[in-house]
C-alpha positions as CSV (number, residue, x, y, z in Angstrom):
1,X,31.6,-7.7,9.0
2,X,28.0,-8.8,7.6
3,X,26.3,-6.7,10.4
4,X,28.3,-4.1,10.2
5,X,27.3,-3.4,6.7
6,X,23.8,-4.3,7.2
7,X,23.6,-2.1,10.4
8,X,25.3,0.8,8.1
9,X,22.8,0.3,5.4
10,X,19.5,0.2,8.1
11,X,21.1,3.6,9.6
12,X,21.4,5.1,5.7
13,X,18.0,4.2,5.1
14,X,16.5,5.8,8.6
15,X,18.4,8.9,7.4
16,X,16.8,9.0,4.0
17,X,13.2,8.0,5.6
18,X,14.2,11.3,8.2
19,X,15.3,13.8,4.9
20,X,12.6,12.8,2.4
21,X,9.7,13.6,5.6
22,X,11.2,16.8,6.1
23,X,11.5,17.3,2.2
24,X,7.8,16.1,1.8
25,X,6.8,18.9,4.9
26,X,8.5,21.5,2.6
27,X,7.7,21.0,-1.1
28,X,4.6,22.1,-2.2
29,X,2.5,24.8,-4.4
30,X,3.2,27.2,-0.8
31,X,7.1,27.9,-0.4
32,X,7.6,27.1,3.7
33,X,11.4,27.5,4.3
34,X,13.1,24.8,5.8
35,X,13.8,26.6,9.3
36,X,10.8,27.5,9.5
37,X,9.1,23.8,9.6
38,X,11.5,22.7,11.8
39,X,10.5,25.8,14.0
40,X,7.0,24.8,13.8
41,X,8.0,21.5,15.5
42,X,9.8,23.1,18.0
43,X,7.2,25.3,19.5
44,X,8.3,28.5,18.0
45,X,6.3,30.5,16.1
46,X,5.5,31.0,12.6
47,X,3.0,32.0,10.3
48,X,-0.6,31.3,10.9
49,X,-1.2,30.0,7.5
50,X,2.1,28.1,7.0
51,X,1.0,26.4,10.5
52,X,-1.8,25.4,8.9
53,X,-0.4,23.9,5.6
54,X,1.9,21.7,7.9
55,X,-0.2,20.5,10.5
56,X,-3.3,19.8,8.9
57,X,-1.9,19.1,5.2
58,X,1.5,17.9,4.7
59,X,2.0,16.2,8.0
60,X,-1.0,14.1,7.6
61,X,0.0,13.3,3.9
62,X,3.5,12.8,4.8
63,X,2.9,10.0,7.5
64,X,0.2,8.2,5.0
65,X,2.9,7.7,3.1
66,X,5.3,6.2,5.2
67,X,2.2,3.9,6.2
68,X,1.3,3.2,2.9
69,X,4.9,2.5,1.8
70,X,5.5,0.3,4.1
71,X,2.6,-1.8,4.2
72,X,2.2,-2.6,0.5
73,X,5.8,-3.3,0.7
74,X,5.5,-6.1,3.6
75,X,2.1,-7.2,1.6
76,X,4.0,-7.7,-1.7
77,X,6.9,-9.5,0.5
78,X,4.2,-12.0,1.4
79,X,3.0,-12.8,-1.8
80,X,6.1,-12.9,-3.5
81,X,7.5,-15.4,-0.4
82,X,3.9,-17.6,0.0
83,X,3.7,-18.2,-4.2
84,X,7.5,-18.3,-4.9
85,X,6.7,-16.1,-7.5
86,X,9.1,-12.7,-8.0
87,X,6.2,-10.8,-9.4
88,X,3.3,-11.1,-7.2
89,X,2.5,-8.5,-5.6
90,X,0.0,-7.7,-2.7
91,X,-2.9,-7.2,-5.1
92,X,-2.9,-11.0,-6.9
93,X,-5.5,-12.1,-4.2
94,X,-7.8,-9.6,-5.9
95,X,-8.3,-7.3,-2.6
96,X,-7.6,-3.7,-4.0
97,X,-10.3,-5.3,-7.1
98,X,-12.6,-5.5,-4.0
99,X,-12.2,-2.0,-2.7
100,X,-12.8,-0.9,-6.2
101,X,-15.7,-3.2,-6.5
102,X,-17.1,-1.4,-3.3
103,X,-16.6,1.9,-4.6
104,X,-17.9,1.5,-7.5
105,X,-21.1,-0.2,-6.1
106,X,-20.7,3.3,-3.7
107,X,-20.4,5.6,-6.7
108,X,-21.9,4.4,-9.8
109,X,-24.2,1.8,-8.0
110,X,-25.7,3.8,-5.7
111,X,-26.5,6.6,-7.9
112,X,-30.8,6.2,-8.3
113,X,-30.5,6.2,-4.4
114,X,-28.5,9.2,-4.4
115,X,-31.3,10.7,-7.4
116,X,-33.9,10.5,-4.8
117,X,-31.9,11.8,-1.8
118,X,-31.6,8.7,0.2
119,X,-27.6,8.9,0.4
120,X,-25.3,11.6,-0.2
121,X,-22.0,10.7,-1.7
122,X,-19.4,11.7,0.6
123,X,-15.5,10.4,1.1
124,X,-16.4,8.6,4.5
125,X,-18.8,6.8,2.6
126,X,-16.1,5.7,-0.1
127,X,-13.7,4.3,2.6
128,X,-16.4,2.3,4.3
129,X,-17.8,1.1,0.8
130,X,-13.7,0.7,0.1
131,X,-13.0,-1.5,3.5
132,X,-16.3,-3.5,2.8
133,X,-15.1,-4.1,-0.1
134,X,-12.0,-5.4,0.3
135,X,-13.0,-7.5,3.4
136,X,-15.7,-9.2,1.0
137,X,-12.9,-10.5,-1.1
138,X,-10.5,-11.4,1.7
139,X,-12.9,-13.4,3.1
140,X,-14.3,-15.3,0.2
141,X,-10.3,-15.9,-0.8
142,X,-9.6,-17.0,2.8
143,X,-12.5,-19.8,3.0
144,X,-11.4,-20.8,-0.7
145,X,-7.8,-21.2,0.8
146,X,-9.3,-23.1,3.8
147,X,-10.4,-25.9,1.2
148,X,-7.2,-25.4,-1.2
149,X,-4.3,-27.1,-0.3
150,X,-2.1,-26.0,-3.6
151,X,-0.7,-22.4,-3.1
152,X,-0.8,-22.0,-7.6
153,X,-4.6,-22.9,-7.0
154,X,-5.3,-20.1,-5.0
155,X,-3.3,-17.9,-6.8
156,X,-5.2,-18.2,-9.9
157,X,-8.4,-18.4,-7.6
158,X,-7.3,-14.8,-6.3
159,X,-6.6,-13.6,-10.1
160,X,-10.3,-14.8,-10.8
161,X,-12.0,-13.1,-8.2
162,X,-9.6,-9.8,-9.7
163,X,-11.4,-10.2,-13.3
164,X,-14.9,-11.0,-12.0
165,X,-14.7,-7.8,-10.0
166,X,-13.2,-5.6,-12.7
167,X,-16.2,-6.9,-14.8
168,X,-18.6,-5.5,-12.1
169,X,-16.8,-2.3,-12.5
170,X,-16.6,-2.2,-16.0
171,X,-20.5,-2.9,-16.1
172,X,-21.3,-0.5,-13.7
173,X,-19.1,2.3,-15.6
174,X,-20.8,1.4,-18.9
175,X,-24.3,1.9,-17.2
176,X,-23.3,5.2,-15.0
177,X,-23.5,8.8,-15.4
178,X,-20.1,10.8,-16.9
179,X,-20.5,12.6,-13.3
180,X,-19.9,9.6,-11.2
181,X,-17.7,7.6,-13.7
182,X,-15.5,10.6,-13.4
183,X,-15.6,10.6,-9.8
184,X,-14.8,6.9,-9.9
185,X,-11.8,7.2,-12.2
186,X,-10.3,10.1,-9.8
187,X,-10.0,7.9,-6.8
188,X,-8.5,4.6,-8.8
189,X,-5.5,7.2,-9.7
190,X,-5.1,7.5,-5.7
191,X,-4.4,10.3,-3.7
192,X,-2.7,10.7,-0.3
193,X,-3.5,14.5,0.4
194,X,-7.4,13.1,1.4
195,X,-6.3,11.4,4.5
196,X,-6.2,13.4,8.0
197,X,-5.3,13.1,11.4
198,X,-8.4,11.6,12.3
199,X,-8.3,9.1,9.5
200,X,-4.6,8.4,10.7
201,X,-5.9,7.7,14.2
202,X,-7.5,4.8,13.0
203,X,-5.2,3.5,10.0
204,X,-2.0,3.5,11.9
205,X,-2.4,1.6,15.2
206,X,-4.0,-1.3,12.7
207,X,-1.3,-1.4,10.3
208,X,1.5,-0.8,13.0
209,X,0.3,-3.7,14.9
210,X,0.1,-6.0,11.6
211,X,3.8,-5.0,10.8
212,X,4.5,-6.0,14.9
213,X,2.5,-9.4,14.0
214,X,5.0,-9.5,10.4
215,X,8.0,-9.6,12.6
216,X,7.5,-13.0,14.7
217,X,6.6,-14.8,11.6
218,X,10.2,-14.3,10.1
219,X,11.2,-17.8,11.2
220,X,8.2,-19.9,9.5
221,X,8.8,-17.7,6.3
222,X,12.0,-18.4,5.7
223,X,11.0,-22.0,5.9
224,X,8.3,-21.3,3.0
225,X,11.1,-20.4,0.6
226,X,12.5,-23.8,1.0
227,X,9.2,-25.6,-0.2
228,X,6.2,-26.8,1.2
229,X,7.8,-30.4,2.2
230,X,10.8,-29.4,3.7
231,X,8.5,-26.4,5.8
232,X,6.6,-29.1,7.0
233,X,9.4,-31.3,7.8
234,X,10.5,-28.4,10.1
235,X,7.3,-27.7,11.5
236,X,5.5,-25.3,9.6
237,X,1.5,-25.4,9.6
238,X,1.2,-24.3,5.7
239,X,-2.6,-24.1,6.4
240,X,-2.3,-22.1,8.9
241,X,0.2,-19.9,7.7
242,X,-1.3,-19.3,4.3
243,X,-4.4,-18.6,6.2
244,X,-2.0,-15.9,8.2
245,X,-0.8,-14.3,5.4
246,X,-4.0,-13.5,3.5
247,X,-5.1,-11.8,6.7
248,X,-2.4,-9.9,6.8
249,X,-2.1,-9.0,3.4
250,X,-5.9,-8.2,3.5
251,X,-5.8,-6.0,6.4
252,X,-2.0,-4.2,4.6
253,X,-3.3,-3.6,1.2
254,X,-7.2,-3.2,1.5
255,X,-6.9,-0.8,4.3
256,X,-4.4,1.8,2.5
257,X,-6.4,1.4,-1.1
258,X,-9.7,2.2,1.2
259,X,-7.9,5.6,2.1
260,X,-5.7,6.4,-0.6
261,X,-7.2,4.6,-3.5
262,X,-5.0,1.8,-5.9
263,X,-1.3,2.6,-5.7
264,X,0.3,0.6,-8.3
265,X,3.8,-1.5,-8.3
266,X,5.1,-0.7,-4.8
267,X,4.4,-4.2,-3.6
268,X,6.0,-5.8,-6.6
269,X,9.5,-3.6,-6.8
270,X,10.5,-2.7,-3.2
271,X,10.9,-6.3,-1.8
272,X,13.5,-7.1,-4.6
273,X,14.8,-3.6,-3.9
274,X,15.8,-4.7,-0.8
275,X,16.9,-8.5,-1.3
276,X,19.7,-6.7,-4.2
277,X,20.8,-4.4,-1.6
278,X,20.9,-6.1,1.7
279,X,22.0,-9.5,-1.0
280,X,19.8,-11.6,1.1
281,X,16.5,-14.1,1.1
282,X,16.4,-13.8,5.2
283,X,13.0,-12.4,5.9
284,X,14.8,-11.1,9.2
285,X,16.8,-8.6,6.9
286,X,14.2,-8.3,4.3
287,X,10.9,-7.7,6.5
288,X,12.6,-4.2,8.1
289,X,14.5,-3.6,5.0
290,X,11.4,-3.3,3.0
291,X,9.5,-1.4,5.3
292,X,12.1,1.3,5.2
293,X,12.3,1.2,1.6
294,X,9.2,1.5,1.1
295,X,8.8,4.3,3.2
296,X,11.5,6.2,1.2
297,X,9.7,5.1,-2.1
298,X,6.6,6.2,-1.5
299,X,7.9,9.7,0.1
300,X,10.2,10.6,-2.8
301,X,6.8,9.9,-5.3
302,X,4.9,12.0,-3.0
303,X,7.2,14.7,-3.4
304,X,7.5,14.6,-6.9
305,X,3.9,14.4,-6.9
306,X,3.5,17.6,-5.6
307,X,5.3,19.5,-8.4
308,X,6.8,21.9,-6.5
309,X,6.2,25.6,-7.3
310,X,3.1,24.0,-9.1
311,X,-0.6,24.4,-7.5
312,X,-1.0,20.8,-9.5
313,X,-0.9,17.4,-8.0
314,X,0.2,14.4,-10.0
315,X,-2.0,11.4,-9.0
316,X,0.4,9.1,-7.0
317,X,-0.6,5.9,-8.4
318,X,0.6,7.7,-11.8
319,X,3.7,8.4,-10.0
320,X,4.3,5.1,-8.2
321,X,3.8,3.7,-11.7
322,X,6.6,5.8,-13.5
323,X,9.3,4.9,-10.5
324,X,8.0,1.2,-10.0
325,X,7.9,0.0,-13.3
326,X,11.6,0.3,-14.8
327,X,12.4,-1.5,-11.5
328,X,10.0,-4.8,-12.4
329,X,11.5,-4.4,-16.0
330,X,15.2,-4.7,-15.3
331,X,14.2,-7.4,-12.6
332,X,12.4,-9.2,-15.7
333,X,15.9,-8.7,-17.8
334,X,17.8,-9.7,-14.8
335,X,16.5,-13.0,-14.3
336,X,16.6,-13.5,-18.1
């Protein structure tokens, strides 16, 4: 009777991840009719410019946020299962601080280079300064976990390293121009519409295969919620695991906040989205549970993001924020 209702449930949400991508394709400051972008998909042919819109705008930004959904859902999973803590989220190890960091070393840094006409700022060179970045951080908080052996340790370690790069920022703001601190400020708001095929080429087989590498660790992280001396007892490698994880988390998190900029409380709220509707702790529920939720998530805020009949865009971290944080508030009041 269990797997019925949890096969039900998997099917609703593969419906709803189906609707709100079709919704996503059709919403926008340009009225495309419904038949018409399915007609587009089907070979038949439509308008020149509507082509256009579909192919080369909303499909791209439609798929980035499935991707990006999903992946700072699985990250915040992580967290929340490696600290035991309901509110971590898959920016405690200080990872998206890192990609800001680099940005802001890009942007506001870089700007007497950019005065003499050594560098030009351009958005490839904000997602390479973005993925540096955030690899800088992962790596110093992966040889700090190598020597920590207390999971609360290296949480507050990852917390530090947040603050110490949010200083850099700050310092670097106070010191730049109004042009670039602008510029700056625009991408920490986040944006999925900057992301093309091209950049999809390259973010999607490294995030699909990290999700692939998610699924064979359900076993061992379903021991980690028992405690770190009854995982061992059954043959966990915590080292190794926790080691794992960070990488993992790294490679989710910092490589959609190099693209798309900070997207805020996704990672928190969809994990406990899915443990209240699937009423479970087993990762092998919860891992595909959240990825599907947090496809749906992050498609119905890109949606509403879009305004629709509006030529404005809302930035979607604003918009993540608005949906994501009522859900961390009754999970607060929940647990009392």
């Amino acid at each position: 009777m269990k797997n019925i209702n949890y096969i039900s449930k998997f099917s609703l949400l593969a419906i709803l991840v189906v609707i709100f991508f079709i919704v996503d394709l059709v919403v926008g400051s340009v009225n495309i009719p419904f038949k018409d972008v399915i007609n587009s998909f089907m070979g038949n042919d439509i308008k020149h410019s509507w082509e256009y819109i579909i192919y080369d705008f909303r499909l791209p930004k439609a798929i980035i946020a499935i991707l990006a959904g999903a992946s700072l859902s699985i990250a915040g999973l992580l967290m929340q299962t490696l600290f035991r803590n309901p509110l971590a989220g898959p920016f405690v190890l200080g990872v998206s601080s890192g990609a800001s960091l680099g940005v802001a070393l890009y942007i506001m840094g870089g700007s007497l280079l950019v005065s003499l006409g050594i560098v030009a700022i351009s958005n490839t060179g904000i997602i390479i300064s973005a993925i540096l970045g955030a690899l800088a951080v992962m790596f110093l908080v992966l040889a700090t976990g190598i020597k920590l052996k207390n999971n609360l340790t290296l949480l507050i370690v990852g917390i530090m390293f947040g603050s110490l790069t949010a200083a850099i920022v700050n310092i670097l703001q106070y010191f730049s121009t109004p042009e670039n601190v602008h510029r700056f400020v625009i991408w920490t708001m986040g944006s999925l519409s900057g992301v093309g095929m091209d950049e999809i080429a390259f973010i999607a087989p490294i995030i699909l295969l990290t999700l692939i590498v998610c699924l064979t660790l359900q076993k061992p992280l379903n021991t980690l919620l028992l405690g770190e001396n009854y995982a061992k007892s059954l043959g966990t490698n915590i080292n190794r695991m926790r080691i794992i994880i960070i990488i993992i988390t790294g490679l989710l998190a910092g490589t959609i906040t190099a693209y798309t900029g900070p997207i805020a409380f996704i990672g928190i709220a969809i994990p406990h989205l899915a443990r209240n509707l699937f009423k479970t702790s087993n990762h092998h529920i919860l891992i595909p549970s959240s990825i599907l939720i947090g496809a749906v998530f992050m498609l119905v805020c890109d949606i509403f993001s879009q305004l629709p009949g509006s030529s404005n865009t809302l930035p979607i971290n604003s918009v993540s924020s608005i949906f994501g944080a009522p859900v961390v508030i009754w999970l607060i009041i929940k647990r009392n």
